[in-house]
N, C-alpha and C positions, 0 to 999 in steps of 0.2 A: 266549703266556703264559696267558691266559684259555682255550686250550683250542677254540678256534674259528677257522672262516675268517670274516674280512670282507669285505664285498659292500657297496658302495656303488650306491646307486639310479641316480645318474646325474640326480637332480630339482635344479633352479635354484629356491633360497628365495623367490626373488623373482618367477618364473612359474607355479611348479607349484601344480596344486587338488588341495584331497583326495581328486576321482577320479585325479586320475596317480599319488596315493599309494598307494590303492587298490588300481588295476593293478599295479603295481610289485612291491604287496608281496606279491599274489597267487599268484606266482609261487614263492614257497617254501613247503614242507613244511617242520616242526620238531616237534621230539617237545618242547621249550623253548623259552616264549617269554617275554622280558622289554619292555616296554616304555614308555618317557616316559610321562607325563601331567605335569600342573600349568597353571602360568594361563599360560604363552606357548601361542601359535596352533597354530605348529606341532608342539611337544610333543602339545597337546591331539589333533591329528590322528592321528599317531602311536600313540598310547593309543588315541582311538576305533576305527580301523583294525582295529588288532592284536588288540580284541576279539571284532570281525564278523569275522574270518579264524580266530583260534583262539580261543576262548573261554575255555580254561583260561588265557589270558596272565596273565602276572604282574605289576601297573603298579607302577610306580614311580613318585614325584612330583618334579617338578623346580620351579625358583623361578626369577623373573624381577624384572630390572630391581633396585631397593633393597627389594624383599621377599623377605629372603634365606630365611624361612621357608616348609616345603612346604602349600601350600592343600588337604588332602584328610582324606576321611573316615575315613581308617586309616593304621595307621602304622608303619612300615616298621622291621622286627625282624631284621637278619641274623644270621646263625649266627658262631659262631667262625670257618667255614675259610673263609664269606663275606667276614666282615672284613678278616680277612688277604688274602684274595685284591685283594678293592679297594685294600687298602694298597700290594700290590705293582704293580696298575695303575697306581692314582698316582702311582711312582713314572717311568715309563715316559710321562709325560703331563706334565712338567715347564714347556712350554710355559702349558696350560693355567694349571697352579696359580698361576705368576706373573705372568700376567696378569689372575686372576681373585684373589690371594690373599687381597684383601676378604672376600671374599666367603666364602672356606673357612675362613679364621680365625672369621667370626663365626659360622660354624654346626657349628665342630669342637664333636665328642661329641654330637653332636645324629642322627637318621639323616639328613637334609639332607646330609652330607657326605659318606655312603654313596651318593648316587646317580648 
């Protein structure tokens, strides 16, 4: 749907350091890179990572816990065929939304809900 293969790292949330994120992610070339940030650990990794590997990354910010808002210094503008595109992801991720849907209710129309 999004136009990509997925590759899962294979890292245990609860064992993996930021060196095995590191290596892991070293391993791919991308001419596009998008990546987490915001105040969870592992996001934060994520984002720093993806910087020191491709520098052009693109971050995006994510929110944790009851601060459903994104903690960063800029702020995140999609395009029309963006939007739409998330929208149709969402819809494909139904799982998430209703278990999370706290949480996207209170940040629809905000970019928080794009990310």
């Amino acid at each position: 749907m999004l136009g990509v293969k997925v590759e899962f790292l294979g890292l245990n949330d609860k064992t993996a350091t930021k060196e095995d994120l590191r290596k892991a992610m070293s391993q791919y070339r991308a001419k596009e890179v998008w990546a987490s940030s915001g105040s969870h650990k592992h996001h934060k990794w994520v984002g720093g990572v993806a910087r020191e590997l491709f520098p052009d990354c693109m971050l995006y910010s994510t929110y944790e816990n009851s601060d459903l808002h994104v903690q960063t210094d800029f702020v995140l503008a999609p395009s029309i065929k963006e939007l739409d595109l998330k929208e149709l992801a969402l819809t494909c991720y139904k799982s998430q939304l209703e278990k999370n849907k706290v949480h996207f209710d209170a940040v629809l129309g905000g970019c928080e809900y794009y990310v």
